[in-house]
C-alpha positions in Angstrom: 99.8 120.3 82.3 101.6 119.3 85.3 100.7 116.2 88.1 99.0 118.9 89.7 97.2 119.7 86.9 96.3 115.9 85.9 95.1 115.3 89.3 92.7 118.1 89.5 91.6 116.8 86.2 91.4 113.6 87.6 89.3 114.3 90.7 86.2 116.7 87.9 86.1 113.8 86.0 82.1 112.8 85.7 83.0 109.5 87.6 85.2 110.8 90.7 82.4 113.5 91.1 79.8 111.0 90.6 81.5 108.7 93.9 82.4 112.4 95.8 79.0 113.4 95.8 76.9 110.4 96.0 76.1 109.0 99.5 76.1 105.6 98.5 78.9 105.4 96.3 82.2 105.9 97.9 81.0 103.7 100.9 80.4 100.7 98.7 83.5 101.2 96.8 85.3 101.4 100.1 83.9 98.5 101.3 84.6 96.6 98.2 88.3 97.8 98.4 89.0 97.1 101.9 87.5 93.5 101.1 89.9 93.0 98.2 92.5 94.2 100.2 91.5 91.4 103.2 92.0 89.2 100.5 94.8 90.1 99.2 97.0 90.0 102.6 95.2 87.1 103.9 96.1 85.0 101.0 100.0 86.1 100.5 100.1 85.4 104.0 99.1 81.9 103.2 102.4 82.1 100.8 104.7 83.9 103.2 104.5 81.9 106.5 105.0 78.6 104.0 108.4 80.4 102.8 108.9 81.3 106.2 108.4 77.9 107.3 105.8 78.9 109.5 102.9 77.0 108.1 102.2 74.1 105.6 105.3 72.3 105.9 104.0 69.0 104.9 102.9 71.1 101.7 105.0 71.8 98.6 105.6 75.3 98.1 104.8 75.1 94.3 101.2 74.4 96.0 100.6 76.3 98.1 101.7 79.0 95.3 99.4 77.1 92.5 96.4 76.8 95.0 96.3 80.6 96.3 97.6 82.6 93.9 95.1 83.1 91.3 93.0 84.2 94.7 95.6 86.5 95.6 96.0 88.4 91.9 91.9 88.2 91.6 91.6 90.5 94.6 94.6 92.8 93.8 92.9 93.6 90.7 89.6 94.1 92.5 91.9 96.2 95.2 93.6 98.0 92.3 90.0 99.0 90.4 88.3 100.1 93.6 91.5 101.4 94.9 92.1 103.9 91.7 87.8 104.6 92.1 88.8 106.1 95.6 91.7 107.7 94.5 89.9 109.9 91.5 87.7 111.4 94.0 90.1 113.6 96.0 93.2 113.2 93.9 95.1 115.8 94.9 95.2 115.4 98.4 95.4 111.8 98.1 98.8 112.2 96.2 100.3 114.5 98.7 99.4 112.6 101.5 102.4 111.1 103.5 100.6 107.7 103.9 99.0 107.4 100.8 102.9 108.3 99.3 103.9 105.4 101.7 101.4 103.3 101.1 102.7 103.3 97.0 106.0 103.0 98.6 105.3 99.6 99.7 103.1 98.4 97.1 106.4 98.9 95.1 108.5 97.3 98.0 106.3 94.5 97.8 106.0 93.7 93.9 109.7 94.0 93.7 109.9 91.3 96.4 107.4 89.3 94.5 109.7 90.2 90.9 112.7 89.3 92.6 111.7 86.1 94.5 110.2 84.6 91.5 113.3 85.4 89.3 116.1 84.4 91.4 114.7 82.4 94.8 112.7 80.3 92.9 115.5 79.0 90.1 116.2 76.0 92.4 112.6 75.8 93.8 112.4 72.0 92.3 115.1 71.1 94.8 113.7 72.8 98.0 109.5 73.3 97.3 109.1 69.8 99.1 111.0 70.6 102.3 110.3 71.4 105.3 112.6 74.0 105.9 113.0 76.5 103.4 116.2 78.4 101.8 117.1 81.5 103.7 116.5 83.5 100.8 112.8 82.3 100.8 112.5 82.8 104.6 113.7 86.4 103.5 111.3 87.1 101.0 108.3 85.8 102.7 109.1 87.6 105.7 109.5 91.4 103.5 106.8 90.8 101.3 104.1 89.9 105.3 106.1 92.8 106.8 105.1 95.2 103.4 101.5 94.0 103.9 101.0 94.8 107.0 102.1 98.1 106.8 100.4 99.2 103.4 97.2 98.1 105.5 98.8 100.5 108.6 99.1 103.0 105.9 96.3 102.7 104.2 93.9 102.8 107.3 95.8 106.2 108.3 95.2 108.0 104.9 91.5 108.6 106.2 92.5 109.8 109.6 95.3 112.5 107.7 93.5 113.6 105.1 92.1 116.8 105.6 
């Protein structure tokens, strides 16, 4: 079996047929995705303008990070769930849509910021978290990972008006 074959699979599962054709399903799921998603960008953005030093200055960046984190990974699992949920019920058109493609484009984009950040820009964090200004490289990654939100949330409110 090929993708092709796993995503029509996918989409006649009894659950993706159960959202497809129920009024009331798909709607709420929607709804509970778009929420997460609200969430999710509203809460890394709390993170991002601090690296940026755009916002919380007089706040440590280890808490900022402590304090809206565990908010921000809550609702990307929620996002992820409901996200996957919407996916199953049109699979196949979903995966060869150009924005849905781009929208997993930046999702990527944006974890590997996250990997990266926390693996290298943070190694010295103890000696610039209290500051005011923050290290270029922070500035850099806060400033990929707001511009990768915003335009998975572009993307992602295109998908609906492409898909066809």
């Amino acid at each position: 079996m090929g993708f092709d074959g796993f995503l029509n699979w996918l989409q006649g599962t009894p659950i993706a047929v159960a959202i497809r054709e129920n009024e009331i399903l798909f709607p709420w799921i929607e709804s509970f995705h778009v929420l997460a998603i609200v969430l999710v960008v509203g809460t890394i953005s709390i993170v991002d303008l601090r690296l940026i030093g755009l916002a919380s200055r007089n706040r440590a960046v280890t808490v900022v990070m402590r304090d809206v984190l565990p908010y921000t990974w809550t609702a990307f699992a929620v996002a992820a769930v409901t996200g996957s949920l919407l996916f199953s019920t049109n699979a196949l058109k979903y995966a060869h849509n150009f924005y849905f493609q781009a929208k997993m484009a930046l999702l990527l984009l944006a974890g590997c910021n996250m990997v990266i950040f926390h693996l290298v820009g943070t190694r010295e964090i103890a000696r610039w978290g209290t500051a005011e200004r923050t290290p270029v490289v922070a500035k850099a990654a806060g400033g990929i990972s707001l511009l990768a939100w915003i335009a998975v949330v572009a993307c992602g409110r295109w998908i609906g008006f492409t898909l066809h």
